[in-house]
N, C-alpha and C positions, 0 to 999 in steps of 0.2 A: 380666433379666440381673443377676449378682452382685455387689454391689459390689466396686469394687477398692482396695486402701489409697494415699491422697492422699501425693503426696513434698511433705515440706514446703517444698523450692522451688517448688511449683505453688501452693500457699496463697497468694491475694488478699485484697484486701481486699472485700467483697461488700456493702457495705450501702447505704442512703440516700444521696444525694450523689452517686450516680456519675454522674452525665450530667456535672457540672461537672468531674468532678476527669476523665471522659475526656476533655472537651476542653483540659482542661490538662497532660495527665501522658500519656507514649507507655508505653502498656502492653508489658510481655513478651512475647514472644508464649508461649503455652503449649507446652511438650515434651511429645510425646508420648509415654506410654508405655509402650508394646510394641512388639518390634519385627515380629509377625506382619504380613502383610503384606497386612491390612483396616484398608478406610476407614470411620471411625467419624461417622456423620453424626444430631448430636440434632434430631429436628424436635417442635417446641412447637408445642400449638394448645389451643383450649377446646375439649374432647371431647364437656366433663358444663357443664351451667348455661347462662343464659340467650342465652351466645354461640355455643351450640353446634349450628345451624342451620346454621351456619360450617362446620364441622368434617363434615359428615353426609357430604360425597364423600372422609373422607379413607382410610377402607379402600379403597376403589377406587383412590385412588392408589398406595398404598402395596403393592397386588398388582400395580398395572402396575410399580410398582420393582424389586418383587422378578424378577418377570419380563425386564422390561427389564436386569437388574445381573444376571443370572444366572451371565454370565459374565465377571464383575468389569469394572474398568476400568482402563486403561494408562496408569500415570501415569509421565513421564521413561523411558518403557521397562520401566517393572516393572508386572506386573497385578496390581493389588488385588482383593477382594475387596471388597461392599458392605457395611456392617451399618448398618443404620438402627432408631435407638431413640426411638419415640415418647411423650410425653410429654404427661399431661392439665393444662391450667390451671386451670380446673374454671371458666373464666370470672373469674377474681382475678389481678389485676396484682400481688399479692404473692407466691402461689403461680407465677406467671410467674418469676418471678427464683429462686424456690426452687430449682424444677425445670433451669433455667438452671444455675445453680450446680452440682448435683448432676451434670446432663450435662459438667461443664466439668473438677469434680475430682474426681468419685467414675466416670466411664464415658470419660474424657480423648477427649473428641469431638474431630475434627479439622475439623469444620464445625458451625454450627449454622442450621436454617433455622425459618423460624414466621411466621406470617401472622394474623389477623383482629382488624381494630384496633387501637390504642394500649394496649389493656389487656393485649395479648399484645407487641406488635412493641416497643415502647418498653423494660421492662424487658428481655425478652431482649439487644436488641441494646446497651443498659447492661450486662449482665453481661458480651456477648462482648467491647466495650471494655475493662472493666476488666482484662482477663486476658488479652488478645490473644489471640482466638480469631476465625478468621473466618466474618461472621455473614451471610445474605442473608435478608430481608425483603419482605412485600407484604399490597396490602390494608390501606394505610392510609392516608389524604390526606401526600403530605410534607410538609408543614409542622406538623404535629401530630409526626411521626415525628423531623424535622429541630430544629423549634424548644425544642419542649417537655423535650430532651437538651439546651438552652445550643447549640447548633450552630453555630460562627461559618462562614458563608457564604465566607471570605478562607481559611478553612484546612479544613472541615471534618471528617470522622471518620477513624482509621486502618483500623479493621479492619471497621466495618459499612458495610451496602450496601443499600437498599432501592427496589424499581419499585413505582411506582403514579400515580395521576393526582394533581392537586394543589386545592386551594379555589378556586383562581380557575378551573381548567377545570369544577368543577360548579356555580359558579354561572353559568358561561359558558351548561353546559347546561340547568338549572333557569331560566333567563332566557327561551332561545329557546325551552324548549317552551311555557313560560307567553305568550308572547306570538300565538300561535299560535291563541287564543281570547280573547275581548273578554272585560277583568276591569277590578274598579275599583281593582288592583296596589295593594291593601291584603295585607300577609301575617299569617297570625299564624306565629309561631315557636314553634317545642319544643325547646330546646336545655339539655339539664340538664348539670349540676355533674360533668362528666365531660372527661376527657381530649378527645374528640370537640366536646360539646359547648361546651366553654369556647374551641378553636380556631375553630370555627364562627361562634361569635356574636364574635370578638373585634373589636376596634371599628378595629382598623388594618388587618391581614389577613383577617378571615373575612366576613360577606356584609352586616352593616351597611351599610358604606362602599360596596359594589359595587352594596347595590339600592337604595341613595340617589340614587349616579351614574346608575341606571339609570329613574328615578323611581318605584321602588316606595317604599310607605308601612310602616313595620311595627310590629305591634302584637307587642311584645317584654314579658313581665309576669317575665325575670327566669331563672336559672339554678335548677333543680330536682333534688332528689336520686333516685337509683336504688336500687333499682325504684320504680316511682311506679302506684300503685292507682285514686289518685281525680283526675279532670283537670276535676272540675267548675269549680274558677276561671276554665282557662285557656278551655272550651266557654263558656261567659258571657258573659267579655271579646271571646272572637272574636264571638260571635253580636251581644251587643250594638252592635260596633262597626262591625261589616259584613264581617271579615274574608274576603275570595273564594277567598282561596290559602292553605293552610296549607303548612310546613315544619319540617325539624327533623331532629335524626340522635338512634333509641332504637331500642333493641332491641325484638326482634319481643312478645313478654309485654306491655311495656308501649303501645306503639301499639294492642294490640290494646285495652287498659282506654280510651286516649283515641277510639278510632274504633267502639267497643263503646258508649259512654255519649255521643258522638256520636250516634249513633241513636237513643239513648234520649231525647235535650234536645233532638230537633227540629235540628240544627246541619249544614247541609246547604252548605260548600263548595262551590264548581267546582272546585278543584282541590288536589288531596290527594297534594304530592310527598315522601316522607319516607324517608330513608337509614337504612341498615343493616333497619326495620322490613317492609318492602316490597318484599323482594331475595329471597325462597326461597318455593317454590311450595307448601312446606307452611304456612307461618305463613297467608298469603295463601287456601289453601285453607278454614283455619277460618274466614273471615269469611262465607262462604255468596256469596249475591246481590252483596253490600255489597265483592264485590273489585273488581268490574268499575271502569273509570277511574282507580285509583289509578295515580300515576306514580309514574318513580322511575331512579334514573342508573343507567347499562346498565352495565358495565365488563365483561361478559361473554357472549354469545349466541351459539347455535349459527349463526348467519347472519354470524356477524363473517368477515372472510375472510384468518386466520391459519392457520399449520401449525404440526404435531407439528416439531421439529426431532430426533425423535428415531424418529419413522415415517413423518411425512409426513402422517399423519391429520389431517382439517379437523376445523373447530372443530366441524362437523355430527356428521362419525363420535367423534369422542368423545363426544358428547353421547349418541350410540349406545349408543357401548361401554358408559357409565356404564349408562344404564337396562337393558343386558342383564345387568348385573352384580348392580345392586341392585334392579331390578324399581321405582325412581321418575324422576324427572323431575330432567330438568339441572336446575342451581343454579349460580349467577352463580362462587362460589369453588371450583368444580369447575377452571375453565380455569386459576387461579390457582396453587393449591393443583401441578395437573399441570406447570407452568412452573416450581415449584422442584425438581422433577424434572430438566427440562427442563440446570436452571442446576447441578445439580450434577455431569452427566454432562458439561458442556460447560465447566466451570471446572476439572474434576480433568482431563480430556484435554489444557487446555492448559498447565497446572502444569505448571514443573520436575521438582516432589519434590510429597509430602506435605508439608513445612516449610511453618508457619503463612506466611511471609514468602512463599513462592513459589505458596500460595493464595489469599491476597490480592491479590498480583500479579495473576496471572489474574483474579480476579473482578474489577479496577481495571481492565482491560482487554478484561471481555467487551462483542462489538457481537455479540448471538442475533437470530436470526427465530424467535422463538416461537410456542407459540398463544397469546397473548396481545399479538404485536406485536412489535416489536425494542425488546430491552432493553441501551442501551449507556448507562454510567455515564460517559463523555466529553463527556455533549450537557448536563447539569445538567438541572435550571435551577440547584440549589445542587450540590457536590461530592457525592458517596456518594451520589445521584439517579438515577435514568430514570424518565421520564413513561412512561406509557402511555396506550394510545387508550380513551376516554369516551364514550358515547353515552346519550339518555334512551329511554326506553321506558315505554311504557300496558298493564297489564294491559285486556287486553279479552275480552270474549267471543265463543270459536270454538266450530267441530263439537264438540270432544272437553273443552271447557269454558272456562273464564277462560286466558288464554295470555298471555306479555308480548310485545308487539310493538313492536318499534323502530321511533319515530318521530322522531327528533331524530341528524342525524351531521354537524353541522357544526365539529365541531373531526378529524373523521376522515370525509372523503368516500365513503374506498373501503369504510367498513361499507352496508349496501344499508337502506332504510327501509322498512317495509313498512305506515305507515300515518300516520296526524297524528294530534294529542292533541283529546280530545273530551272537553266538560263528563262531571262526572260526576255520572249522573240520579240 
């Protein structure tokens, strides 16, 4: 799309600082404008680079939009038209705000959505603050999303809005499956110098404090920078020390160099639970033999027992539709990714207007039965929040090869378990 020339009442201020200065300063909301009568929706994601594993269901979504918006939506009585304009982060949380920007003053979006991580969700939903743009979010722990913007809990954000599950539910779930099999609840940890990482390890909210309470031990050697090549320290330390359980949240490139040279230094865990690295069926697939037993928090499976709120389709048949689409296999931010679908067809139907104010409104006020759960911004736990449902799951090996199977729903009963967590040989 072409650009369009910026009014300089729409010029913000865009740079460094803006989490603090959102929670202090009520932004404008941005005017739109044209007055054709299309909704202009930017969604952000890493397309290209190491977070782009993420991204792999997002053409599939984006043909069921087009499909789905075919024949616009009824907003206050007027039917729009959709346009939706995608946007690559290329995996850089700087380029995340660029592109942010650009959708905000150069393509005057009237929504903006984006999911995978804090390297994507974070600045985004900084730029829709600053410029009063209303923004929806997922796929990212809240408290990482919430805190790492300044968040005050007593008032929180005006214009962004984000579902996901939180640190205390996965290490609710990283507990229970661990326990599940006799270990000497020594951990080692992999938590690098990352947005992620630094919320993870932190010593008040993230899983110190919770597997101390819980009497694990952990063998923690310190924050590491991305990408990380060589994990020969960290393989050492755990082996010399007896580590049984490993943890950690990295991208899939890099797990693969620690669970790659793993193999090579003899370093043989029970149990190998690591976020974001151990979440898509292709990363998983280069390990060959060596995939089987790794575990890893569910937040997505075609066995979950959510609906389309927008066909009715379970979480099974879309797990369908994608692989007849793209000829591979569900991935956890398939169901995610189809859920901002979901919230954009179900926020602009109960708008007023198009007016930033009267889309905000409605998303303040959405209670959806998604595929992913019901997402209503009134339950918290902090303001501009919905939780959603968490489950762990074991790759294991089936007929048709390594498969992930949920073994772990005790923060969400009605997902179904289809096995328990087993050393890995």
């Amino acid at each position: 799309m072409s650009s369009q020339t910026t009014s300089p009442s729409r010029r913000r201020v865009l740079q460094a600082g803006g989490a603090a200065a959102a929670a202090s300063v009520l932004a404008a909301p941005a005017v739109r404008a044209s007055s054709a009568n299309t909704i202009k929706i930017g969604y952000v994601a890493p397309a290209s680079g190491p977070l782009a594993l993420f991204s792999e269901s997002d053409p599939f979504v984006l043909a069921q939009a087009k499909k789905l918006f075919a024949n616009g939506i009824k907003v206050g009585g007027t039917t729009y038209a959709v346009e939706i304009i995608y946007k690559d982060t290329q995996s850089d949380s700087n380029r995340a705000s660029d592109v942010a920007s650009e959708l905000i003053l150069n393509d005057n979006v009237d929504m903006l959505v984006g999911a995978s991580t804090p390297a994507t969700t974070v600045p985004l939903a900084d730029q829709a603050e600053l410029n009063g743009v209303p923004c929806v979010t997922n796929d990212t722990p809240w408290q990482p999303w919430f805190f790492s913007r300044k968040g005050d809990p007593t008032k929180g954000f005006q214009w962004t809005y984000h579902y996901f599950w939180g640190l205390e539910d996965i290490i609710a779930v990283y507990t229970s499956m661990w326990s599940q099999i006799a270990t000497n609840k020594l951990v080692g940890a992999l938590w690098p110098n990352d947005p992620d990482g630094n919320a993870w390890s932190d010593a008040q909210h993230g899983f110190p404090p919770a597997l101390a309470q819980k009497g694990y031990g952990l063998d923690d050697l310190g924050r590491f920078p991305l990408p990380a090549d060589n994990f020969t320290s960290f393989i050492t330390d755990f082996k010399n020390k007896g580590a049984e359980i490993v943890t950690g949240v990295i991208p899939p490139p890099d797990f693969a160099n620690f669970w790659n040279q793993s193999g090579q230094q003899g370093y043989k865990p029970k149990i190998v639970t690591v976020a974001k690295a151990t979440e898509f069926p292709e990363a998983i697939a280069g390990f060959g033999g060596r995939a089987a037993g790794l575990s890893v928090d569910t937040w997505w499976h075609p066995t979950f027992p959510f609906h389309s709120s927008l066909t009715g389709q379970s979480c099974a048949e879309i797990a369908q539709a994608y692989h007849a689409f793209s000829g591979k296999t569900w991935t956890m931010p398939l169901g995610y990714r189809y859920s901002l679908i979901e919230m954009i067809k179900d926020v602009f139907s109960r708008a007023a207007s198009t007016d930033p104010n009267d889309v905000v409104a409605a998303i303040r006020a959405t209670n959806l039965n998604s595929v992913v759960g019901t997402i209503n911004f009134n339950k918290g736990p902090v303001p501009n929040v919905s939780k959603t449902p968490l489950a762990g799951g074991q790759w294991k090996q089936g007929a048709g090869g390594v498969e992930l199977v949920v073994i772990e729903n005790s923060l969400e009963p009605s997902i179904p378990v289809g096995g328990k967590l087993a050393p890995i040989a």
